[in-house]
N, C-alpha and C positions, 0 to 999 in steps of 0.2 A: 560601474556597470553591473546588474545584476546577473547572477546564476540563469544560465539556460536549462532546465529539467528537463529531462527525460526519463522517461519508464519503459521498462521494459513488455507491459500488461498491454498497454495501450500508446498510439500515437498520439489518438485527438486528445491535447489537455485543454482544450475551450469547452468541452461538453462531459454533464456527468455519466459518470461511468453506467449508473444503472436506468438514467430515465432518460439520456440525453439532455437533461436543462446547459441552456448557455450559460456563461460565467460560474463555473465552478472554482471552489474553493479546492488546493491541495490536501487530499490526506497521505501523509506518512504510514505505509504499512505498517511500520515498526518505527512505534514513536519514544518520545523522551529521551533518554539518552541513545539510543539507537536511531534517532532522528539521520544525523550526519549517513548514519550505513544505508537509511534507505534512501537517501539521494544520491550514494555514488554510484549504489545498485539496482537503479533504478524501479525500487519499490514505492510507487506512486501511482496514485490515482487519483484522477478528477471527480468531485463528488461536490452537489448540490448541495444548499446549507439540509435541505429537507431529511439525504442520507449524508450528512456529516455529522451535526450537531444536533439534527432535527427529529421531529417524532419515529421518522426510521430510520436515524440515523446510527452509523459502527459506535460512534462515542456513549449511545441512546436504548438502542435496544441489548438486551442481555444474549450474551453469544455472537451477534453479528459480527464483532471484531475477533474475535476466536474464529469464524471461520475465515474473514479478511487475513490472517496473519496464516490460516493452513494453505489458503490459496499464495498466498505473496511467498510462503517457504516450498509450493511444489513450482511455482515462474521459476524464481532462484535458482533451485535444483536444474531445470531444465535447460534456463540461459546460461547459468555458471555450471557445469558436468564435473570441471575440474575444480571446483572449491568447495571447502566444505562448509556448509552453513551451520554447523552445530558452532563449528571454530567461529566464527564471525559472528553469532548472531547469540550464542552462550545458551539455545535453547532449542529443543526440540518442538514445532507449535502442532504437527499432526500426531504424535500420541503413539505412531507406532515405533 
């Protein structure tokens, strides 16, 4: 039986995050090895291939996932108060 996901950003995971398209594909806020953290933390968003992989996509355009990962560490911050994301996540993504 597959993983139920949840995020903490958004409910709907049937539509993309930034244009509404149906059947979106999962992105990992915090991918590769930190894949695992952002499913238990629920840093996930639904994203159309157009913004995943695609001409505007986080993987595609330069900076978009730099701001994806300040956004997904000030959710974090706010849904988790008592953890600390530098401990968990080995990195600071907003700079200050």
């Amino acid at each position: 039986m597959a993983k139920k996901l949840k995020s903490i950003i958004t409910q709907d995971l049937e539509h993309c995050y930034f244009c509404g398209a149906p059947y979106p594909q999962i992105h990992h806020i915090f991918n590769g090895a930190m894949k695992k953290k952002s499913e238990k933390y629920g840093l996930i968003i639904p994203l159309c291939m157009n913004h995943h992989t695609g001409a505007e996509g986080v993987h595609t355009v330069r900076g978009k996932m730099q701001v994806t990962k300040e956004f997904g560490q000030t959710m974090f911050e706010l849904y988790y108060p008592e953890l600390d994301f530098l401990k968990i996540f080995g990195k600071n993504y907003k700079g200050d």
